[in-house]
SESELUM-634179 format. One record per residue (C-alpha): residue in one letter; y, x, z. Coordinates in steps of 0.001 Angstrom, whole numbers, plus 500000, padded with zeros to 6 digits. Example, Ala and Ser with C-alpha at 12.3 -4.5 7.8 and 13.67 -1.06 7.14 Angstrom:
<atoms>
A495500512300507800/S498940513670507140/
</atoms>
This chain:
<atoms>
X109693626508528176/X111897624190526216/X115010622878527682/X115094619415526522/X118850618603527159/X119836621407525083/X117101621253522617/X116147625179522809/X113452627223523700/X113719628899526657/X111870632542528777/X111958633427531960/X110355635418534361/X109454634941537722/X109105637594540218/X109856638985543776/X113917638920544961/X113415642902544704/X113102642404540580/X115337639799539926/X117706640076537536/X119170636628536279/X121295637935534026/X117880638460531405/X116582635835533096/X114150637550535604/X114254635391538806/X113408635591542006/X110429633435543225/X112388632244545934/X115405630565543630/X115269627140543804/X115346626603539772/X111851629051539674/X110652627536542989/X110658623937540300/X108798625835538096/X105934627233540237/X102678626171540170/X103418624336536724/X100903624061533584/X101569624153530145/X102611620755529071/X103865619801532443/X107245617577532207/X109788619055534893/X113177616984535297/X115086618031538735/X118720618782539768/X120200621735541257/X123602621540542224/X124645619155540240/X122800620383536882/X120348618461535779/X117212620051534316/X114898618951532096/X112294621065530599/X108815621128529235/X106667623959529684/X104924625452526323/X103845628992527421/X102609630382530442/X101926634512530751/X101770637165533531/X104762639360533016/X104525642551532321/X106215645115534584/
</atoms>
């Protein structure tokens, strides 16, 4: 995806709590930042706060992750 505040390209992966690992940006399904990006298409516009931080990011690339 491409995080438009900080104008940079961004990967993550989204899996079960069991995988997650934030620091490389493996997260759990059940995180409210990856719970935003669920069920989101390429080219969707997603702009939502957590905590305080505001988010905005366009998705570019969706793939199944490879475990």
């Amino acid at each position: 995806m491409h995080n438009n505040i900080e104008d940079k390209d961004e990967t993550y992966t989204i899996l079960g709590p069991l995988e997650s690992n934030p620091a490389n940006n493996i997260l759990s399904y059940l995180t409210p930042f990856a719970a935003h990006l669920l069920n989101a298409k390429v080219g969707d516009h997603k702009d939502f706060e957590i905590n305080g931080h505001k988010n905005d990011v366009t998705i570019t690339s969706i793939t199944a992750a490879s475990i």
